[in-house]
C-alpha positions in Angstrom: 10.9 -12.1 11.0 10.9 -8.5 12.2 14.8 -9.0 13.4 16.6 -10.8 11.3 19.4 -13.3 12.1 23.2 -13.2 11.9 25.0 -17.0 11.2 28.8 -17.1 11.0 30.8 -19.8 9.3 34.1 -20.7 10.9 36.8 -23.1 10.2 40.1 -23.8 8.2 41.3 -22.7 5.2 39.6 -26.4 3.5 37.2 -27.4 5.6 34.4 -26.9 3.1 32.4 -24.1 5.2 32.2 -21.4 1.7 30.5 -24.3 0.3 28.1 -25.1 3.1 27.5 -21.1 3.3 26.4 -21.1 -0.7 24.4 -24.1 -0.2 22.3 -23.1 3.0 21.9 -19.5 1.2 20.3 -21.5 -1.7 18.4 -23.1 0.6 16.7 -20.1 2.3 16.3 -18.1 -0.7 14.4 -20.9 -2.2 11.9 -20.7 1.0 11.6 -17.1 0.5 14.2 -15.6 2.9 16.2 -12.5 2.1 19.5 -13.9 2.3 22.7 -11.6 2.6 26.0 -13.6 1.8 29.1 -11.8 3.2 32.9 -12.3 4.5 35.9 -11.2 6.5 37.8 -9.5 5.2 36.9 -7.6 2.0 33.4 -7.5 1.4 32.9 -3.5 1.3 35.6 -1.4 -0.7 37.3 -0.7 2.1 37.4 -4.4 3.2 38.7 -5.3 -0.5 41.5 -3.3 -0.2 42.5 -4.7 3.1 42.2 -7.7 2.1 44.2 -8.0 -0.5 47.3 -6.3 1.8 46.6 -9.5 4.2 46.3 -12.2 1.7 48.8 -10.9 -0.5 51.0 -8.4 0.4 54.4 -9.7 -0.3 57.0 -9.2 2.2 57.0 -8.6 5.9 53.3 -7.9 7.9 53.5 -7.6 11.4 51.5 -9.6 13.6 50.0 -6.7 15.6 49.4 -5.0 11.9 47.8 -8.0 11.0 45.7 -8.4 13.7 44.5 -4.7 13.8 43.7 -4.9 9.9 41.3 -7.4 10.3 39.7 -5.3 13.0 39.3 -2.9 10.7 38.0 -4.1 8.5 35.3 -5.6 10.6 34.1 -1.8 12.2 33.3 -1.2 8.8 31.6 -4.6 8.0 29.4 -3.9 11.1 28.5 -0.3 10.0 27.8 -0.3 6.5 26.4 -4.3 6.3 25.7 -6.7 9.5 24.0 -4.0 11.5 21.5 -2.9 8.9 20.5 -5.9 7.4 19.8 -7.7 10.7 17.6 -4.2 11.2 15.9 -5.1 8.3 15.1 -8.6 9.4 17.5 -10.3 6.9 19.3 -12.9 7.5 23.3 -12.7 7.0 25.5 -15.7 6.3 29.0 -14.7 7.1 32.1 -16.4 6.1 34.5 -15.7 9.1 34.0 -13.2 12.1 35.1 -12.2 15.4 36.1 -16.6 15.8 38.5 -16.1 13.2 40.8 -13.4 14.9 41.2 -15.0 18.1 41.9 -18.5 16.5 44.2 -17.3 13.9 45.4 -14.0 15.4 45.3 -15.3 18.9 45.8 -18.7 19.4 47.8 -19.2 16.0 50.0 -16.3 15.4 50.4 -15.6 20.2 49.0 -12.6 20.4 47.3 -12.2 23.8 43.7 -13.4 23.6 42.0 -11.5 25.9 43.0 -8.6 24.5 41.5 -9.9 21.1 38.4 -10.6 22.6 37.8 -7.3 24.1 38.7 -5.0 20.5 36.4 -7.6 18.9 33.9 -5.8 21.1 34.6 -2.5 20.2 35.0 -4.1 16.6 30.9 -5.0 16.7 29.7 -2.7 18.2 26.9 -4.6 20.4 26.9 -7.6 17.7 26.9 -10.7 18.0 26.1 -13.8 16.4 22.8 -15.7 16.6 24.6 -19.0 15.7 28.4 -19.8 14.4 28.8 -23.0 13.0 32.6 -23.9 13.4 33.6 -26.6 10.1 36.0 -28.8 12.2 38.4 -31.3 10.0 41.6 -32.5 10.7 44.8 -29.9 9.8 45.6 -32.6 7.3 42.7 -33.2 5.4 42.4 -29.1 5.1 45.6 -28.8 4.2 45.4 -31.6 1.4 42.2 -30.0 0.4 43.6 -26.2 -0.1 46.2 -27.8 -2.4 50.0 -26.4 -3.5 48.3 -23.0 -4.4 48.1 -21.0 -0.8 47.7 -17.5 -0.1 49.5 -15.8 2.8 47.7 -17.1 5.4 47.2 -21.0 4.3 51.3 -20.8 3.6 51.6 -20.5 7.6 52.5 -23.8 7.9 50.8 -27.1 9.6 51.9 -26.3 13.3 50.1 -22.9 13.0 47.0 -24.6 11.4 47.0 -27.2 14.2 47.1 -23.8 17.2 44.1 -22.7 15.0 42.2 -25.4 14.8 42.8 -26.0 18.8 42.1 -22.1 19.6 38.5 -22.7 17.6 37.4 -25.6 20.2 38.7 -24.3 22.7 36.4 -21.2 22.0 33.6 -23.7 21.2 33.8 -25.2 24.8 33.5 -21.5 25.8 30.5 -20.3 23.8 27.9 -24.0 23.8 25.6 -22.9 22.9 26.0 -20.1 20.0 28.9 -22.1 18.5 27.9 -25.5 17.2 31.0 -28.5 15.6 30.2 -29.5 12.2 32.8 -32.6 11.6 33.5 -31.4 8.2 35.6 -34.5 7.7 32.4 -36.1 6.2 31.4 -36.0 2.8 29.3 -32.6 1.1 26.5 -34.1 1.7 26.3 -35.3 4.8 27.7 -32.1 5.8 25.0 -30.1 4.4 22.6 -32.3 6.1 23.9 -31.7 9.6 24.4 -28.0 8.7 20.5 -27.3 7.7 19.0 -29.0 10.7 20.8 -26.6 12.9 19.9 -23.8 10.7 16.5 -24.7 10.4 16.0 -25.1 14.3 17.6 -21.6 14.9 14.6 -20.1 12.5 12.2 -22.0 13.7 12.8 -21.0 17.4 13.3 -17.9 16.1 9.8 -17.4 14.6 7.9 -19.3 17.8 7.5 -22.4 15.9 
C-alpha cells in the first residue's frame, strides 16, 4: 500500500476490543503488513504522563480538564505517530480515538457535543479514520468483566457507562459507514471472526482487490 490505513477500536471499559486489537495485529503481521499498535491516552511520553493524571490522579479532575487532557494528548498522538506512519503506508491499530471523547466526555460526563466534535478537529489535524470498529456489550456484562479493580474512569458508575455506551451508537448511526457494531457480547472467537472479515474487506478494497 503506498498510504497506509488508520483502524480505531472503540468501546467500554470490558468489552474485549484490546484483545481483538492484539489479535487482528497478529494477524496482519503474520501476512506481512507493518503493523503499528497504539492508544489514547499515553502512548508517546507526553501521552504517559497524561495519562496517568486521568486514570489516576486522586482527588478532584474537572470535567472541562478532563476533557481538554485527552485532547492533548491526542495533538501529540497525531504529530509524532498516526500522521507519519499512515505516510509511510503502515497500518495503525488504535485503541480509543476521537469516538471515545464524545462518548465518555460528551455524552457520559454533559459536556456539549458539538463542541467536542469540532476540537476533535483541530485535535487531528485532517485525520481521520479509515474504519472504527465500535465493541458493543451490554453496561453489565462490561462491568462484570472489568471486575472490583477500576481505575478512575471505570469507577464512574453504571448510569455513566450506560450514557457512554448510548452516545457510541448514537455516533454509529451518524458515521455508517466508517464505524461498524461488533456485538462483543459473543464469545472471543466469534468475535475475532466478525472483526477480521471487516478488516480484511477494508484492505482488500483498499489495494483494488
Amino acid at each position: 500500500m503506498k498510504k497506509g490505513l488508520f483502524i480505531t477500536f472503540e468501546g467500554a471499559d470490558g468489552s474485549g476490543k484490546t484483545t481483538q486489537l492484539n489479535k487482528i495485529k497478529d494477524l496482519l503481521v503474520e501476512q506481512g503488513f507493518d503493523v503499528v499498535v497504539t492508544r489514547e491516552p499515553g502512548s508517546l511520553d507526553i501521552g504517559q504522563k497524561i495519562r496517568n493524571i486521568l486514570l489516576h490522579q486522586e482527588g478532584f479532575v474537572s470535567d472541562r480538564c478532563e476533557m481538554f487532557l485527552f485532547l492533548a494528548d491526542r495533538s501529540q498522538h497525531v504529530d509524532e505517530l498516526i500522521k507519519p506512519a499512515v505516510e509511510q503506508g503502515k497500518i495503525v491499530l488504535c485503541d480509543r480515538h476521537t469516538d471515545s471523547t464524545v462518548a465518555y466526555q460528551g455524552y457520559g460526563r454533559g459536556q456539549d457535543i458539538e463542541l467536542l466534535k469540532r476540537l476533535n478537529k483541530i485535535a487531528v489535524d485532517g485525520i481521520v479514520p479509515d474504519l472504527t470498529l465500535l465493541f458493543d456489550v451490554s453496561t453489565q456484562t462490561a462491568q462484570d468483566r472489568v471486575g472490583s479493580e477500576k481505575d478512575r474512569m471505570e469507577s464512574a458508575g453504571a448510569k455513566f457507562h450506560s450514557r457512554v455506551r448510548n452516545g457510541y451508537l448514537e455516533l454509529q448511526k451518524e458515521n455508517p459507514d466508517r464505524i461498524k457494531i461488533i456485538d462483543a457480547n459473543n464469545d472471543i472467537d466469534k468475535v475475532f471472526e466478525d472483526t477480521k472479515n471487516i478488516v480484511v474487506k477494508l484492505i482488500q478494497e483498499s489495494r483494488g482487490v
